[in-house]
LONUBA-539291 format. One record per residue: residue in three letters; x, y, z of N, C-alpha, C in turn. Coordinates in steps of 0.001 Angstrom, whole numbers. Example, Ala and Ser with C-alpha at 12.3 -4.5 7.8 and 13.67 -1.06 7.14 Angstrom:
2
+------+---------+---------+---------+---------+---------+---------+---------+---------+---------+
: code :   neast :  nnorth :     nup :  caeast : canorth :    caup :   ceast :  cnorth :     cup :
+------+---------+---------+---------+---------+---------+---------+---------+---------+---------+
:  ALA :   13190 :   -5690 :    7800 :   12300 :   -4500 :    7800 :   13200 :   -3300 :    7800 :
:  SER :   12850 :   -2250 :    7080 :   13670 :   -1060 :    7140 :   12900 :      30 :    7870 :
+------+---------+---------+---------+---------+---------+---------+---------+---------+---------+
END
This chain:
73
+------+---------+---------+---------+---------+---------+---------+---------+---------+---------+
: code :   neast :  nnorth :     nup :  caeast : canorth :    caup :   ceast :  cnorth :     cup :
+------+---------+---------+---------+---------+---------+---------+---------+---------+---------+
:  UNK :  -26451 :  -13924 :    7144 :  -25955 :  -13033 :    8183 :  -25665 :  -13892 :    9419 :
:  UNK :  -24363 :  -13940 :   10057 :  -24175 :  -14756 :   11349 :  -24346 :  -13723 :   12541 :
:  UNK :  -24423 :  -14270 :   13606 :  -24262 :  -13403 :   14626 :  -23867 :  -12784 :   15155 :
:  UNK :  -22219 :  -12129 :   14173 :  -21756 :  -11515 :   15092 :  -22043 :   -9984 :   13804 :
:  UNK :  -22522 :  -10274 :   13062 :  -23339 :   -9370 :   11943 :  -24519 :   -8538 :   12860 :
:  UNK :  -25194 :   -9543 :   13232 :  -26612 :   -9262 :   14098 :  -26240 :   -8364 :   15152 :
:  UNK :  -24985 :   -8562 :   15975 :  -24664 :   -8470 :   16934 :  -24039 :   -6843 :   16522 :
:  UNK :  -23365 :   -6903 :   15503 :  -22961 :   -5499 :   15047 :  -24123 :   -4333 :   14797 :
:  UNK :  -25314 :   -4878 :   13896 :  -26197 :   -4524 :   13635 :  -27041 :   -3329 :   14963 :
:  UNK :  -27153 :   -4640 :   15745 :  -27875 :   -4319 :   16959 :  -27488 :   -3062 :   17828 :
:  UNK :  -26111 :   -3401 :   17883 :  -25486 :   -2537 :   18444 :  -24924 :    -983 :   18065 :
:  UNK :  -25276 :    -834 :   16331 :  -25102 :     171 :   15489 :  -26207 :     838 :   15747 :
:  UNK :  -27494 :     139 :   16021 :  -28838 :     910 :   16009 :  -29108 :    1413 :   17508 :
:  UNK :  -28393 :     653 :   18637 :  -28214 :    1423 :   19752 :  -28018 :    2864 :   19722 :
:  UNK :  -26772 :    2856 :   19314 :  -26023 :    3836 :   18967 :  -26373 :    5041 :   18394 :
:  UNK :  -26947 :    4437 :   17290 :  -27787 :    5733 :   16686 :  -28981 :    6211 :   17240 :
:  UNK :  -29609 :    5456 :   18602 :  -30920 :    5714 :   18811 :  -30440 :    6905 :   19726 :
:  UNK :  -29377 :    6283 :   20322 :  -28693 :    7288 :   21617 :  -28532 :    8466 :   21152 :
:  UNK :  -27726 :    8607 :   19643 :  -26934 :    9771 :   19413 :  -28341 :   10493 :   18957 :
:  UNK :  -29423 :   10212 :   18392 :  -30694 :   11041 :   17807 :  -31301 :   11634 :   19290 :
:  UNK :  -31431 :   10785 :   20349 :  -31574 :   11584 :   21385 :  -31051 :   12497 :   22190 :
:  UNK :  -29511 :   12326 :   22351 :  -29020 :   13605 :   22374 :  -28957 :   14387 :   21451 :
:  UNK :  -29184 :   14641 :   20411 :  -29487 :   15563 :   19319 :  -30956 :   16490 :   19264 :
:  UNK :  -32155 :   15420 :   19796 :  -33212 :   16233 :   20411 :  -33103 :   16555 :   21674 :
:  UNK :  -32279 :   16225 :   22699 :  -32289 :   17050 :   24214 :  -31339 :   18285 :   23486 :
:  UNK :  -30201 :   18441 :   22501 :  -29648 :   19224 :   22608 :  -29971 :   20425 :   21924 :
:  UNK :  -31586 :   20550 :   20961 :  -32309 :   21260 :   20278 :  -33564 :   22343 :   21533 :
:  UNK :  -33838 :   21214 :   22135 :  -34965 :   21085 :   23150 :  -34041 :   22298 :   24006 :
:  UNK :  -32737 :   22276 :   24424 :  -32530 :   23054 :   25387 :  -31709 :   24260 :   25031 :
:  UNK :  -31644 :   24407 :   23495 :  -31497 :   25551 :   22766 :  -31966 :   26505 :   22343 :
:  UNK :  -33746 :   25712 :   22176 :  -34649 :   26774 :   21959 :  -35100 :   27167 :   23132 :
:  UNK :  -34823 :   26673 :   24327 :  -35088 :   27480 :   25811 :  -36258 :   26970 :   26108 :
:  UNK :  -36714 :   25581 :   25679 :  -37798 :   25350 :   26331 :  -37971 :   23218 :   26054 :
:  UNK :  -38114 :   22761 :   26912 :  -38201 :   21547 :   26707 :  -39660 :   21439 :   26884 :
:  UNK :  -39908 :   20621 :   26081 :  -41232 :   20542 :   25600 :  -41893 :   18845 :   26477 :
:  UNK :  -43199 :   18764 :   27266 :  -43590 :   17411 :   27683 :  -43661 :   16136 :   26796 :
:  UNK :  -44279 :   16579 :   25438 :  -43446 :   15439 :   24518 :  -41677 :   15307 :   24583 :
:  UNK :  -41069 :   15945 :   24229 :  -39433 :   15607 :   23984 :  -39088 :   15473 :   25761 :
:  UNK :  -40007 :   15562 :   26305 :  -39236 :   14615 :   27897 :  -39899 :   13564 :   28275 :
:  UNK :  -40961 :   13227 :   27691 :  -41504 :   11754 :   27326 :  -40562 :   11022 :   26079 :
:  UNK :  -40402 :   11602 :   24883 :  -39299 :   11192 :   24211 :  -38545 :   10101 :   25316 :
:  UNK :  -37839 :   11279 :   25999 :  -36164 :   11200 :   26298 :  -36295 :    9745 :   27690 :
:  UNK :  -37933 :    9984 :   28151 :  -37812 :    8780 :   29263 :  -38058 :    7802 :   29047 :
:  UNK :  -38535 :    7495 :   27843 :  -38999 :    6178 :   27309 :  -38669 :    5753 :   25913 :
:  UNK :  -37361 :    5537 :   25949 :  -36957 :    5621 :   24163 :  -37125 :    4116 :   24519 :
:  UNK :  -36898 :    4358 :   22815 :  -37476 :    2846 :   22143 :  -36823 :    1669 :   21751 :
:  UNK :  -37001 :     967 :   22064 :  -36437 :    -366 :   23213 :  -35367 :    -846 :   21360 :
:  UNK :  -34122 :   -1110 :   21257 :  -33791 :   -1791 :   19796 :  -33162 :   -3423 :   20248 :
:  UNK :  -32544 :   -3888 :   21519 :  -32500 :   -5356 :   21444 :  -33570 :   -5956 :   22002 :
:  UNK :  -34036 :   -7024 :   21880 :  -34528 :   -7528 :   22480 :  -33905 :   -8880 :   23463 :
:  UNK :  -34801 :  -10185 :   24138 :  -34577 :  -10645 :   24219 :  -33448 :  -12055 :   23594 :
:  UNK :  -33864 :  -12367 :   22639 :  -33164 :  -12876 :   21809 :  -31556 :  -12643 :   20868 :
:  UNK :  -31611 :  -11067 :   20517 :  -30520 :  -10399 :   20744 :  -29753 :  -10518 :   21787 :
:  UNK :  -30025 :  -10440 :   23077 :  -28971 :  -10488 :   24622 :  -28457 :  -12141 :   24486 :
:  UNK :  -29597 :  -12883 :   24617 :  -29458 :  -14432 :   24235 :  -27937 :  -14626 :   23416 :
:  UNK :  -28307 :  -14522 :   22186 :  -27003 :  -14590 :   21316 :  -26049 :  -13733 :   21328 :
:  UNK :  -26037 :  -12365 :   22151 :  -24473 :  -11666 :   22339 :  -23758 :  -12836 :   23498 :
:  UNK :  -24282 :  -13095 :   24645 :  -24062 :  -14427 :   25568 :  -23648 :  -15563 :   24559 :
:  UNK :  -24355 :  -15555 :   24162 :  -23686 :  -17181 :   23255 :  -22331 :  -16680 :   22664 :
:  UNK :  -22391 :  -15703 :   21434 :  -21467 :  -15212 :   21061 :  -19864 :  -15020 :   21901 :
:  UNK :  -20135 :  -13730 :   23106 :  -19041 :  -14156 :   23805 :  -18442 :  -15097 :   25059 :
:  UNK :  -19285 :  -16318 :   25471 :  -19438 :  -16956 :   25974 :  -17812 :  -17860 :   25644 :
:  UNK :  -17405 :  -18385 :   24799 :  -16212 :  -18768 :   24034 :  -14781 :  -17991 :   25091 :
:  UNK :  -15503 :  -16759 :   25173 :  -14140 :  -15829 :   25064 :  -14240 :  -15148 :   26551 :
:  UNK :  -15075 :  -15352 :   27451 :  -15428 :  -14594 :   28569 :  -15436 :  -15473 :   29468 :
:  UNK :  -14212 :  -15051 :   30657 :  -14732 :  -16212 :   31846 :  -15657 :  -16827 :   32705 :
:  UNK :  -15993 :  -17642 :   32887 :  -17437 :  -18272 :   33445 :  -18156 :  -17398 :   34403 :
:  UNK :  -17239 :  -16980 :   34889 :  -17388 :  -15574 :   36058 :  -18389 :  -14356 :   35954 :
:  UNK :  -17626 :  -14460 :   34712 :  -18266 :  -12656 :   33787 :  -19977 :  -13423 :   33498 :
:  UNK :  -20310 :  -14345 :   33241 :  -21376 :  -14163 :   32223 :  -22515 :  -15033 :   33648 :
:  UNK :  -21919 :  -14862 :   34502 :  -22872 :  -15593 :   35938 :  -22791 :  -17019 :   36019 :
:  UNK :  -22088 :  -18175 :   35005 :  -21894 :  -19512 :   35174 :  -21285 :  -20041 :   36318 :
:  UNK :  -22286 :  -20685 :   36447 :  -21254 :  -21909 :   37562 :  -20659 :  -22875 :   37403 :
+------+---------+---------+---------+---------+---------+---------+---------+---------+---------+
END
């Protein structure tokens, strides 16, 4: 798997973490009641890149992004 696999990966599971949470805010405020778990849910979802992930999206588009964009001097 190269990195821009990882990089897809990573970013697929974003995605889906996002879309499952609006799917429970949009249950939560159907049944007319949001519940202190599902607004603990919603304030502290669960972290999918990490450090190392950010690391190599930077490397990745580093090639292709002006020195500007990525804070280089």
């Amino acid at each position: 798997m190269d990195h821009r696999d990882r990089l897809i990966l990573a970013l697929s599971a974003l995605v889906r973490a996002e879309r499952e949470a609006r799917i429970a805010l949009e249950a939560a405020i159907s049944s007319g009641e949001l519940s202190p778990d599902t607004a603990k849910a919603m304030d502290n979802p669960e972290i999918v890149l990490n450090q190392d992930d950010m690391i190599m999206a930077e490397e990745f588009v580093r090639p292709y992004a002006p020195s500007s964009r990525l804070g280089i001097s």
